[in-house]
Structure formats: C-alpha cells, structure tokens
C-alpha positions in Angstrom: 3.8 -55.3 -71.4 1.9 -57.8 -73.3 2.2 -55.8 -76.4 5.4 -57.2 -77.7 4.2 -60.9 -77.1 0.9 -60.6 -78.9 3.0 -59.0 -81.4 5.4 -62.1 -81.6 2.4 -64.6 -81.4 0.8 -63.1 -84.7 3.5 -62.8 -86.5 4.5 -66.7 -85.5 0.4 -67.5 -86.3 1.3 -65.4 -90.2 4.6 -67.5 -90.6 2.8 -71.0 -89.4 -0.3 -70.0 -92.2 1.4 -69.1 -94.6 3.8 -72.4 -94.6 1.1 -74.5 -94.0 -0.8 -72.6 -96.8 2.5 -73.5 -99.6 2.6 -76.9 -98.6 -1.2 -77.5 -99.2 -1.1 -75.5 -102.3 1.9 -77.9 -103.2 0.3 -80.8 -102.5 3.0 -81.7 -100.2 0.3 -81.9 -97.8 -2.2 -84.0 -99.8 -5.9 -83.7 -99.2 -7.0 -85.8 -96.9 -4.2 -85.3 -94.5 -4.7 -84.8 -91.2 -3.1 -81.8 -89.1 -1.6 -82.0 -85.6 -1.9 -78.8 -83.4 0.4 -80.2 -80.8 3.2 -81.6 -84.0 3.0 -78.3 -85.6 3.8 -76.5 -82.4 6.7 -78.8 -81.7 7.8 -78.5 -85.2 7.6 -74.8 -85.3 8.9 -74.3 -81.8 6.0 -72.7 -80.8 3.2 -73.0 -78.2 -0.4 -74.3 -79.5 -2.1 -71.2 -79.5 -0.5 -69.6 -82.4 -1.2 -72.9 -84.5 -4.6 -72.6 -83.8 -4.7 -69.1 -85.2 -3.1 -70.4 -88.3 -5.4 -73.2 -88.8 -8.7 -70.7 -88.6 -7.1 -68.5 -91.3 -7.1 -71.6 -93.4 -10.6 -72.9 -92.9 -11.5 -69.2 -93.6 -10.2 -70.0 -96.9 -11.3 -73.0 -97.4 -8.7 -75.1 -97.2 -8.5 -76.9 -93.9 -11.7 -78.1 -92.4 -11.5 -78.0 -88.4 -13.8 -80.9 -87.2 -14.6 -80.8 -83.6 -13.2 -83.4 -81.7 -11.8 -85.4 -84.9 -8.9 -82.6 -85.7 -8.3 -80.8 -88.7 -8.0 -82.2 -92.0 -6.7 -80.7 -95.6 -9.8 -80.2 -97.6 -10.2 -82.0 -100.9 -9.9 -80.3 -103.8 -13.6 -78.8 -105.2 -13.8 -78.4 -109.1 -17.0 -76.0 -107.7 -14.8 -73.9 -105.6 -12.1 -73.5 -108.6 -14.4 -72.7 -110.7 -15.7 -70.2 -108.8 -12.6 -68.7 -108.1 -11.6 -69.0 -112.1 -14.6 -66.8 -112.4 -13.8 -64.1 -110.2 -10.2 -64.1 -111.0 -11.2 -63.7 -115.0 -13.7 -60.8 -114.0 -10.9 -58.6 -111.8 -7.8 -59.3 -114.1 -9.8 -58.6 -117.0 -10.7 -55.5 -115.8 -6.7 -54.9 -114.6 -5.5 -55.4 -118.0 -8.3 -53.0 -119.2 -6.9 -50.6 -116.9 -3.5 -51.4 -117.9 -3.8 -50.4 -121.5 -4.7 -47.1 -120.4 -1.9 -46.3 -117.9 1.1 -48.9 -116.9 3.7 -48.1 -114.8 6.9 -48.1 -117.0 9.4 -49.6 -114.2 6.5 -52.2 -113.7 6.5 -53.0 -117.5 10.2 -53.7 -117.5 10.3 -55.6 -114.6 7.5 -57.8 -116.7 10.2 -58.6 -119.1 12.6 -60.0 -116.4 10.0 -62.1 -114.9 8.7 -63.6 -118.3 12.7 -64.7 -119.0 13.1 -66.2 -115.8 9.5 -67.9 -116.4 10.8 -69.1 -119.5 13.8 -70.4 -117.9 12.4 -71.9 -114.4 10.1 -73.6 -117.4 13.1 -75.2 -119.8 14.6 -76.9 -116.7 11.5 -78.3 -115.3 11.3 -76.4 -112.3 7.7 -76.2 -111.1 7.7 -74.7 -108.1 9.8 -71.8 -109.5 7.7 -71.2 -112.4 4.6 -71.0 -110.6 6.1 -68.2 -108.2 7.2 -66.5 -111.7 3.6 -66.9 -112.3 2.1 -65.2 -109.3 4.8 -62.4 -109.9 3.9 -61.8 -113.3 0.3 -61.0 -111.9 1.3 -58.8 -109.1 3.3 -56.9 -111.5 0.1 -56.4 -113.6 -1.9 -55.2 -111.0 0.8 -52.8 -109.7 1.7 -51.3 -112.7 -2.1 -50.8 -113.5 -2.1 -48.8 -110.3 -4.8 -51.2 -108.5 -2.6 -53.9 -106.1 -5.4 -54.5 -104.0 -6.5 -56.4 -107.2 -4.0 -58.7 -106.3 -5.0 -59.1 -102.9 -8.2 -59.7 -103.6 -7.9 -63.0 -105.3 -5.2 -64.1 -103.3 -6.6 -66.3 -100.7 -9.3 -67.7 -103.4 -6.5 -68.4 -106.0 -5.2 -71.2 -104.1 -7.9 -73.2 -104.9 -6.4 -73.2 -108.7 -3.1 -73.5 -107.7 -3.9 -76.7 -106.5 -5.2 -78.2 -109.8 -2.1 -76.3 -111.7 0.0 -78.7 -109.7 -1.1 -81.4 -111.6 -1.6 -79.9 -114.9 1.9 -78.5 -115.4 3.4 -82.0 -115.3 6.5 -80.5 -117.6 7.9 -77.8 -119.9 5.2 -78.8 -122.6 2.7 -77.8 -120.6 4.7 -74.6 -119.1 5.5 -73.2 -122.3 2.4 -72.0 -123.7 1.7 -70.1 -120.4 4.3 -68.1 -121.0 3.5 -67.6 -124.4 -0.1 -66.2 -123.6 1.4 -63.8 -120.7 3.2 -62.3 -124.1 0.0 -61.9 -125.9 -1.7 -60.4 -122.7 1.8 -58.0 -122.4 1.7 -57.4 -126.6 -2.3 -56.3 -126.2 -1.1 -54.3 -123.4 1.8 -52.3 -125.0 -1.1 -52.1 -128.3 -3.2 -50.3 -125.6 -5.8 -52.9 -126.6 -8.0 -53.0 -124.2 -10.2 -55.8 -126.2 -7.7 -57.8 -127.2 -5.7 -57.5 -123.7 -9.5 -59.3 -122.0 -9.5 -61.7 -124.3 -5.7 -62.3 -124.0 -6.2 -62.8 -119.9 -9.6 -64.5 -120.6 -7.9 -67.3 -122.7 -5.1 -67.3 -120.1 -7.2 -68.1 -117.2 -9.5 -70.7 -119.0 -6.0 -72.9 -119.7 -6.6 -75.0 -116.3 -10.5 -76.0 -117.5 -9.0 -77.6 -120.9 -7.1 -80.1 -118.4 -9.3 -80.8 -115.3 -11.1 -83.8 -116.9 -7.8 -85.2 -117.1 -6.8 -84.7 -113.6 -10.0 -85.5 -112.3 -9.6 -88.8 -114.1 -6.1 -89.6 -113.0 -6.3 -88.5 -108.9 -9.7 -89.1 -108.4 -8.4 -89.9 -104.5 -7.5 -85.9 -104.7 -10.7 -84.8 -105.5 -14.2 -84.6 -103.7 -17.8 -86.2 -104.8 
C-alpha cells in the first residue's frame, strides 16, 4: 500500500530538483537567495517532505547550502568549483571524442547536424536559454553516438557549476557564434577520424568560458564568492 505514494513523492522530490536546479543554473534564482521549504511546497502543491528531498540532492551538488536553523540558501558561484569541473569535463569529453573518431553512431551524427542548425538559429535571434539546451544536446549526442552515455551522466550534476558562469558570458549572438563554430571543428575532426585533432578541437571548446571569467568576475562580483 505505500508503494504507490513513495512512488509519487520521489518523483514530485525529481520534478521539485530538477526545477529548482534550472532556475539556479539560470540565475533566476540568484546566489544568495534564500529557499523556503514551506513556499516551495505551497507553490508546488506538495507537502514539505518531498522539498526537503529536493533540497539535499542540491547541496549534494553543491549548489544549495542547507544551514541548520538559518534555512537554505543558493550557493555563490566558486571559480574553484568550475574550474574543477572544467577539468573533469575536458578529461571525459576528450576521451569521448577520441572514442568517437573510431566508431560514431551514424543516426547520432545526423542528428548532430540538426542540433548545430537549430544552435545556430536559437543563436541569430538571441535566444539564450534555447541555445544553451542546443548546447547540452549537442554533448549528449556525442557521448551517445560514441557508445559511452554514461559519459554524459557523469558530468552532469558537476556541469552546472559552468553553466552558471555561461550565463553571463553569452551576453549575445557575438559571443554564441563562435561556439557553434568550434562544435564544427570538433564534428569536422570527428568525421577526419582525427582523434588528435578532435582533443584539441573539444579542449579549445571547453577552455572558451576561462578567456571570459575575469570579466564576469569583475562585473558581478556580488555573484561570486571570496
């Protein structure tokens, strides 16, 4: 009998993270800002419990800090933790692209294409939040048509710590453009069967976001911690 309601209250806990998780990745929930168990509940139409839930899975990932007795607040964002994450996100995609140049999936290769255009498009009208989910698609797609998803997943929960700063380097299509333009060289190296040339393609990629975090840093220091 209480199968089906443990059932329901995870999957409520899953929807409440992974909201809460876009919101804080968007900046839409600033760091800084302080979370209400009892306002997300009401908001969500759920009881507390499930909140809670939600809330550990984000201090597992570093992105909520639960303080005892003074609530939960949105961590600030840690040039440490991104770079730590730029690390192991260069070291596995690296070695996915390695991989890829060896054996891609050809319907996952197409569907690269389709993903790049609407990149390229979600880019030309200033859409940020659509080109960043282009973005994380063109990545998956990567990883699944080098046969190794759980790439993907590995670097999943840390990449949010980067996705943070991208929302403030990627003020407009000038700074969209050449994104798209170095997931071509990583996909050219790719179809080459490069596998030197497809590293260094995904290496360059990746290091974009360090080339503007002075800039950032200097403009929101409120944003970022000590």
């Amino acid at each position: 009998m209480n199968t089906p309601f443990s059932m329901n209250q995870g999957s409520a806990a899953q929807r409440i993270e992974s909201e809460l998780r876009r919101l804080i990745v968007a900046l839409e929930l600033p760091p800084g800002s302080r979370l209400s168990e009892s306002d997300i509940a009401e908001r969500h139409g759920v009881s507390r419990q499930p909140v809670r839930e939600a809330l550990i899975g984000l201090a597992r990932t570093r992105l909520v800090e639960i303080q005892p007795q003074r609530g939960t607040v949105v961590v600030k964002i840690s040039v440490r933790k991104m770079m730590e994450a730029r690390f192991v996100r260069e070291a596995i995609e690296t070695a996915v692209v390695r991989r890829a140049c060896s054996s891609f999936d050809r319907q996952s290769r197409e569907r690269i294409d389709d993903l790049l255009e609407m990149q390229d498009n979600a880019a030309r009208r200033d859409d940020h939040a659509a080109f960043q989910r282009y973005d994380e698609l063109f990545h998956i797609a990567l990883a699944e048509g080098a046969g190794c998803p759980l790439a993907w997943e590995a670097i999943q929960d840390i990449k949010a710590h980067m996705d943070r700063v991208c929302q403030l380097t990627l003020p407009g299509p000038e700074a969209m453009l050449p994104l798209i333009d170095q997931h071509r060289a990583i996909v050219a190296a790719i179809d080459a069967c490069n596998e030197d040339a497809a590293a260094e393609a995904m290496r360059r990629h990746l290091t974009e976001i360090l080339r503007a975090l002075p800039r950032v840093e200097a403009e929101y220091p409120e944003l970022f911690s000590s």
